[in-house]
C-alpha positions in Angstrom: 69.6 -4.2 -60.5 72.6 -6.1 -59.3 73.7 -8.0 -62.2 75.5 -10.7 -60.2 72.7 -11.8 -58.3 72.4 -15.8 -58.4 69.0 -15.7 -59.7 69.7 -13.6 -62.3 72.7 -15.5 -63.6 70.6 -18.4 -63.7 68.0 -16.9 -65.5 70.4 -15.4 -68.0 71.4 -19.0 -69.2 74.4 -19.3 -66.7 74.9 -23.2 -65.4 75.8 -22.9 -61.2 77.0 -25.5 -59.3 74.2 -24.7 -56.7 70.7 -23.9 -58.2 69.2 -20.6 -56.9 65.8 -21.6 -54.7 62.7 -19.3 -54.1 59.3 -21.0 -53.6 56.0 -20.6 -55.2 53.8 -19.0 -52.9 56.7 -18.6 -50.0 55.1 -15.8 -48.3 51.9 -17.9 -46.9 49.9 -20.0 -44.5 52.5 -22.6 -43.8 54.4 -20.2 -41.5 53.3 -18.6 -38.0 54.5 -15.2 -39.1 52.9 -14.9 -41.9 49.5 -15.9 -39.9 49.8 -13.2 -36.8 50.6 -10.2 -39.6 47.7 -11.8 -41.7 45.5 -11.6 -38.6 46.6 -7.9 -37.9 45.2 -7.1 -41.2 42.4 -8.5 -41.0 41.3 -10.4 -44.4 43.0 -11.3 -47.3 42.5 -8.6 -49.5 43.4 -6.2 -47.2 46.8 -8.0 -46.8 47.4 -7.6 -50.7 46.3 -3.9 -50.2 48.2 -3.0 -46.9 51.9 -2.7 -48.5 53.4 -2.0 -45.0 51.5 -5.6 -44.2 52.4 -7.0 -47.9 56.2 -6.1 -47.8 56.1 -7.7 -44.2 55.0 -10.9 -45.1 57.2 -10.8 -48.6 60.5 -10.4 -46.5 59.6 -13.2 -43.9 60.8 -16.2 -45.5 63.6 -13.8 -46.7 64.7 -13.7 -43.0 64.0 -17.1 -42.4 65.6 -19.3 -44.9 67.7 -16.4 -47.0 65.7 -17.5 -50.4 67.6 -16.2 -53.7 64.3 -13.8 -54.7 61.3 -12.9 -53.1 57.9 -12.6 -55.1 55.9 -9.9 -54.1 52.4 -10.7 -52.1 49.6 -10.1 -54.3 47.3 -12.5 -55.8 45.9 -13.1 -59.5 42.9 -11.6 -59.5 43.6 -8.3 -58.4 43.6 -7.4 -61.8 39.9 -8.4 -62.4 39.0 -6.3 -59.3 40.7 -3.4 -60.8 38.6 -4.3 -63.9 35.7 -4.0 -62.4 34.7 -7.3 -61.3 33.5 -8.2 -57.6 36.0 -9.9 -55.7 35.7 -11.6 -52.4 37.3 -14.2 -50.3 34.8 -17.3 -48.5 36.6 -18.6 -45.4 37.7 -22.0 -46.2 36.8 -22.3 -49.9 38.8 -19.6 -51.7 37.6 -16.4 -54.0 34.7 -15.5 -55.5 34.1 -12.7 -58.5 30.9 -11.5 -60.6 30.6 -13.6 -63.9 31.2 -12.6 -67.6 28.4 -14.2 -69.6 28.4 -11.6 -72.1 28.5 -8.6 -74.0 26.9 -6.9 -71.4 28.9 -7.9 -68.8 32.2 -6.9 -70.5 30.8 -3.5 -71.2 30.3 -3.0 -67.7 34.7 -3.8 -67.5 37.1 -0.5 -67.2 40.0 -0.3 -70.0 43.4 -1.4 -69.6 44.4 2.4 -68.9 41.7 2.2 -66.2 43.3 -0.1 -63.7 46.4 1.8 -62.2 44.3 3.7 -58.8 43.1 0.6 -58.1 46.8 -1.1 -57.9 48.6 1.5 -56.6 49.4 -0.2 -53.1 50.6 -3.0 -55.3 53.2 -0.7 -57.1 54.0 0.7 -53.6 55.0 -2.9 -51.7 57.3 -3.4 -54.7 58.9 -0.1 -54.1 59.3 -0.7 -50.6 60.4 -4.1 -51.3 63.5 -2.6 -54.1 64.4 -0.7 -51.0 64.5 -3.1 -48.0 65.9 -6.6 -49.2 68.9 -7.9 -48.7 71.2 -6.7 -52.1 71.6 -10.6 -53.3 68.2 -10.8 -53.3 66.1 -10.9 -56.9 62.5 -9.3 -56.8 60.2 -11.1 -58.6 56.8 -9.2 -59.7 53.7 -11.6 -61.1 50.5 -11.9 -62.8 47.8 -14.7 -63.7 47.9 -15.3 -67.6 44.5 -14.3 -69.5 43.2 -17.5 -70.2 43.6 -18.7 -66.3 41.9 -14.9 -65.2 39.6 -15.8 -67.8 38.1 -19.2 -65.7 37.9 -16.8 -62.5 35.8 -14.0 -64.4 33.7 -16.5 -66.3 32.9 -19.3 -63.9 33.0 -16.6 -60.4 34.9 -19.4 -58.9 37.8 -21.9 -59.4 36.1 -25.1 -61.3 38.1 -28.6 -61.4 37.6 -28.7 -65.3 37.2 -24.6 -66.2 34.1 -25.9 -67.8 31.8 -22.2 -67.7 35.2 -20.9 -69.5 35.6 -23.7 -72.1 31.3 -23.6 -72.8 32.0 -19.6 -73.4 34.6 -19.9 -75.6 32.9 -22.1 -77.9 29.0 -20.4 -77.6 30.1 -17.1 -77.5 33.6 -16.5 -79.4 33.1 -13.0 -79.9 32.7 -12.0 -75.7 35.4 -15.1 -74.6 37.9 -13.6 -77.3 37.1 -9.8 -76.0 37.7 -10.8 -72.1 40.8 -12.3 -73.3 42.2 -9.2 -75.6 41.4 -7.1 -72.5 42.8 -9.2 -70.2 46.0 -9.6 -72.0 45.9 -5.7 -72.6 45.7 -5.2 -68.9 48.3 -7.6 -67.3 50.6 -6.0 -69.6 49.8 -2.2 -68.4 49.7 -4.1 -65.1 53.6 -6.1 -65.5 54.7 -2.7 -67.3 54.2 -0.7 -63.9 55.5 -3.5 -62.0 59.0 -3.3 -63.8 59.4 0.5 -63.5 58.2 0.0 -59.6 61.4 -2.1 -59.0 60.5 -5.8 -60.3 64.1 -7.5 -61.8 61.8 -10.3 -62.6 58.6 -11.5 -63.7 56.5 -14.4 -63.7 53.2 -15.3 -66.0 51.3 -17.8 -64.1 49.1 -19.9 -66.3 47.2 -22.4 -63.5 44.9 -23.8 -65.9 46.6 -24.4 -69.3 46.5 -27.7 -69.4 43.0 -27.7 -69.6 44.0 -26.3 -73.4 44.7 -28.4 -76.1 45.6 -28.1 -79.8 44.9 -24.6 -81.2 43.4 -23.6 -78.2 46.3 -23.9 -76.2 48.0 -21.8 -79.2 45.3 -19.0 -79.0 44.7 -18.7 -75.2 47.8 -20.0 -73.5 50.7 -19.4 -76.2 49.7 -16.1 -78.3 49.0 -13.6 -75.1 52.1 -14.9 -73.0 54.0 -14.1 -76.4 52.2 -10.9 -76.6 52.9 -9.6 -73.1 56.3 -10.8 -72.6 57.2 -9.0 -76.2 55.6 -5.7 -74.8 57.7 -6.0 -71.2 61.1 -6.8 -73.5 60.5 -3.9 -75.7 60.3 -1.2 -73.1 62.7 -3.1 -70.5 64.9 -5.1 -72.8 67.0 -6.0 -69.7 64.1 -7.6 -67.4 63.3 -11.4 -66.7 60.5 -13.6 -67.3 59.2 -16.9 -66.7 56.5 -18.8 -68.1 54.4 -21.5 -66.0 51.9 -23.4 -68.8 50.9 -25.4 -66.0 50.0 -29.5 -66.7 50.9 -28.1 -70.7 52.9 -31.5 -71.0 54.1 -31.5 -74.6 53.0 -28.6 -75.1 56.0 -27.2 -72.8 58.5 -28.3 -75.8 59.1 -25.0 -77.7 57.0 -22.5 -75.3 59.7 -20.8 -74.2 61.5 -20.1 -77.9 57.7 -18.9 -78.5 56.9 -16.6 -76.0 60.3 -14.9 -75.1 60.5 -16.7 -71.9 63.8 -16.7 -70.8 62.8 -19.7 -68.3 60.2 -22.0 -68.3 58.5 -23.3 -64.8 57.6 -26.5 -64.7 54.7 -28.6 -62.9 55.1 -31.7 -61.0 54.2 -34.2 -63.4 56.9 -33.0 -65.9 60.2 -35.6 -65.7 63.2 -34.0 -64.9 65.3 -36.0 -67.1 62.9 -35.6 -69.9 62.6 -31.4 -69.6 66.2 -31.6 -69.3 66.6 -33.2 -72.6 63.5 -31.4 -74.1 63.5 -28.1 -72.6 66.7 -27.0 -71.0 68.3 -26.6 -74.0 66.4 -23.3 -75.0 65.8 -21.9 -71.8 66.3 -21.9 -67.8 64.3 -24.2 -66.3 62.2 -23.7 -62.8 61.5 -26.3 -60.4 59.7 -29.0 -59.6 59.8 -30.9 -56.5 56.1 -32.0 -55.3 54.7 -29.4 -52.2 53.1 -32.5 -50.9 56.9 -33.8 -49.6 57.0 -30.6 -47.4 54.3 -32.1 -45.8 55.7 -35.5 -45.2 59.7 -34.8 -45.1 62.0 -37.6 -44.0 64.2 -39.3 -46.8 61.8 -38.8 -49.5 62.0 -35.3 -49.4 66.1 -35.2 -49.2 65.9 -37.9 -52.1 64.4 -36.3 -54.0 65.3 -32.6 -54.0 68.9 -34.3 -54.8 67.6 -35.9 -57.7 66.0 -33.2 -59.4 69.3 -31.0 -58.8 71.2 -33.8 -60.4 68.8 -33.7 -63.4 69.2 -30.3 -64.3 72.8 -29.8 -63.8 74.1 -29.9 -67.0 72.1 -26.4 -67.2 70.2 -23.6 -66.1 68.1 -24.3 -63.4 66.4 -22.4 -60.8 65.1 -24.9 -58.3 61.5 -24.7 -57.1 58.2 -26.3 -56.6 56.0 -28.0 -58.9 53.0 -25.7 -57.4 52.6 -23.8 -54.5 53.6 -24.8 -50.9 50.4 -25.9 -48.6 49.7 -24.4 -45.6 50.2 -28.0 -44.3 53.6 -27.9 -45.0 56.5 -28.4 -42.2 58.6 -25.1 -42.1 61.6 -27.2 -40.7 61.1 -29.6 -43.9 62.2 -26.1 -45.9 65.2 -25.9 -43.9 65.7 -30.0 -44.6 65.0 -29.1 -48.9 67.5 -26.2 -48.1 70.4 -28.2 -47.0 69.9 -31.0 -49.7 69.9 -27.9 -52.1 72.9 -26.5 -50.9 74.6 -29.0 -48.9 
């Protein structure tokens, strides 16, 4: 690890005059690169699993716009797969897994210990990766919080409200709160391994916590981050974390003194004068321009990457999106975000 690293000064607590900038889902749909070496593998999954293909697409917007980390190319719910859950991909609508409805279902899961042959090829691209970036580029590693793994294993789908998750956890405490000890036991076997494979960085991406609220949000969203991040900083006291509580609106206030994060990601409906008041204060903040002005660019776009930038700069800030980028997205529009970042 290269202590100087932009990213890592940020995250550190360190106030720049220029933000570092990665972007969530970077490596993706939205450039033609990414599509051809997607095509040469074949399917999605195969993509995560090819880490000669992975650690291709990884380094692409590397080349292209010289980001200040790269975040490997997997996907959340690998780890359910290793688990023993069916995974697939539907053209056009997104993934689909076998459901957990109840106790027989999660006896049919492998243990935490179980999961590494499964992810090796994961372990692998991040090797490769350590090797073959530039040296002022941070390597981030990643995982999908329990609670937001949880909605995939329960429901078999994504779900606009996580209903099937929510209607578990209050008919059948005893199976939701096993699926999410497990879970939260095997993201951290699954960060742990990501660390010692190279990662400086990681992040804990928690889609669906705002769907929380009240001591739900505590139990599911709050408690595991705190749980995992406390197990990564114990045996690598020196690596990096982030927290994304996605849509947690007040909730955000405190998460990171409560988890360990040493930054805390935020969405697109959180004001970046209000986090800046509310949050920056006990941690780095992430992000949060809205993907959807990578769609449309023009002044908008410039506008308001400035603004946010301005916001933030009395402190730590690592600027970012509020979500992921779309495949929709204009890759000339990053070079445009870019230039207002950096001038």
């Amino acid at each position: 690890m290269t202590k100087d690293k932009v990213m890592l000064r940020a995250l550190r607590g360190e106030t720049l005059a220029v933000p570092p900038v990665w972007m969530m889902r970077q490596a993706g749909r939205y450039l033609p690169e990414y599509m051809a070496t997607r095509a040469q593998a074949g399917d999605f999954l195969s993509l995560c699993y090819n880490p000669d293909l992975a650690t291709e697409v990884t380094l692409q917007p590397i080349r292209r716009y010289g980001f200040d980390a790269a975040i490997m190319f997997a996907d959340i719910l690998l780890v359910p797969q290793a688990l023993g859950a069916d995974l697939w991909f539907v053209t056009g609508e997104g993934p689909r897994l076998s459901t957990i409805g109840g106790a027989a279902d999660m006896a049919r899961l492998k243990t935490a210990d179980d999961i590494h042959a499964r992810l090796a090829p994961i372990y692998e691209t991040l090797g490769r990766l350590s090797e073959d970036l530039p040296g002022e580029t941070t390597l981030i590693g990643f995982a999908g919080a329990p609670w937001t793994v949880a909605t995939y294993m329960i429901a078999g789908r994504g779900t606009p409200d996580q209903g099937p998750a929510h209607a578990l956890m209050q008919n059948d405490v005893a199976t939701f709160d096993a699926l999410i000890k497990l879970l939260t036991e095997a993201t951290t076997a699954y960060l742990l391994r990501q660390i010692e494979a190279g990662a400086e960085v990681i992040k804990l991406f928690d889609s669906w916590a705002g769907s929380l609220s009240g001591a739900a949000f505590d139990t599911y969203a709050l408690a595991p981050a705190k749980a995992i991040f406390a197990a990564l900083k114990t045996a690598h006291p020196d690596v990096l974390l982030i927290g994304f509580p996605r849509e947690a609106g007040e909730k955000y206030v405190g998460f990171a003194r409560a988890t360990g994060a040493d930054c805390l990601a935020l969405d697109t409906k959180v004001d970046a004068v209000w986090a800046a008041k509310e949050l920056q204060k006990d941690s780095c903040v992430q992000g949060n321009l809205d993907p959807q002005l990578l769609i449309s660019g023009g002044d908008k776009l410039i506008s308001e990457t400035k603004r946010i930038c301005r916001a933030f700069a009395g402190g730590p800030h690592v600027f970012n999106l509020g979500h992921g980028i779309t495949p929709e997205a204009d890759p000339e529009n990053v070079d445009v975000m870019l230039k207002a970042i950096r001038g």
